[in-house]
N, C-alpha and C positions, 0 to 999 in steps of 0.2 A: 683570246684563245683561238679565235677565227685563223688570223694571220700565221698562229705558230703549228695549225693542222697542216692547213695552202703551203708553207714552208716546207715541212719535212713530205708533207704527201704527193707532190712535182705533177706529174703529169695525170696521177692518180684523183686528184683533187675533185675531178666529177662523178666517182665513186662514193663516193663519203657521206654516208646517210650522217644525218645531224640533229637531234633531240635534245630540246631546250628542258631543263630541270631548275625549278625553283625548289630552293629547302625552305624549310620553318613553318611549312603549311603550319603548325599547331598557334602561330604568331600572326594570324594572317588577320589581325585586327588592326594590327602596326604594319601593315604593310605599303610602298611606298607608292608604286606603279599599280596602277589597276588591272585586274586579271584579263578585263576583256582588251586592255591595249596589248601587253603581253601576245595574245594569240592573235590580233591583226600583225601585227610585226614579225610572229611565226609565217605566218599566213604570206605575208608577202617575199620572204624570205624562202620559200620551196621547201622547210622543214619538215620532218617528217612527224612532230609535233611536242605539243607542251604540257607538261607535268609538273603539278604541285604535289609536294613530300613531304614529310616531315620524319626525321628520326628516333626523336622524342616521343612520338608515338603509334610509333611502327607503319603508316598510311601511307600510299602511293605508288608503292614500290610493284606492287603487283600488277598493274596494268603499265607501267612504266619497262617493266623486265618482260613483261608478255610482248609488246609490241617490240620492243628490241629485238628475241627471239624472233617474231614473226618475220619483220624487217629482212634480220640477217642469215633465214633459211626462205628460199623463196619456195 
């Protein structure tokens, strides 16, 4: 997904806030990658950050879309 923003976004590409979203929070017993490697990998990566969701049971989304908001009105 990285490659195909960098591609159409050309010289814009240092613009481009980026927010890592994990789905399935409600499965997160079966999960594969560990939560705290996830957000070093955010972390090293300049992201503006990481969120676990789930839509099955409506969770995440609210601080997920708040920060968005925040983010994209300075």
């Amino acid at each position: 997904w990285m490659r195909e923003v960098g591609k159409y976004a050309g010289e814009n590409v240092g613009n481009i806030k980026t927010f890592i979203v994990g789905n399935k929070l409600d499965q997160a017993g079966s999960r594969k990658i560990k939560k705290e490697d996830v957000q070093a990998w955010v972390k090293t990566r300049d992201f503006c950050g990481y969120y676990e969701v789930s839509a099955k049971e409506q969770n995440g989304y609210i601080d997920l879309l708040t920060d968005v908001v925040k983010t994209a009105i300075p």
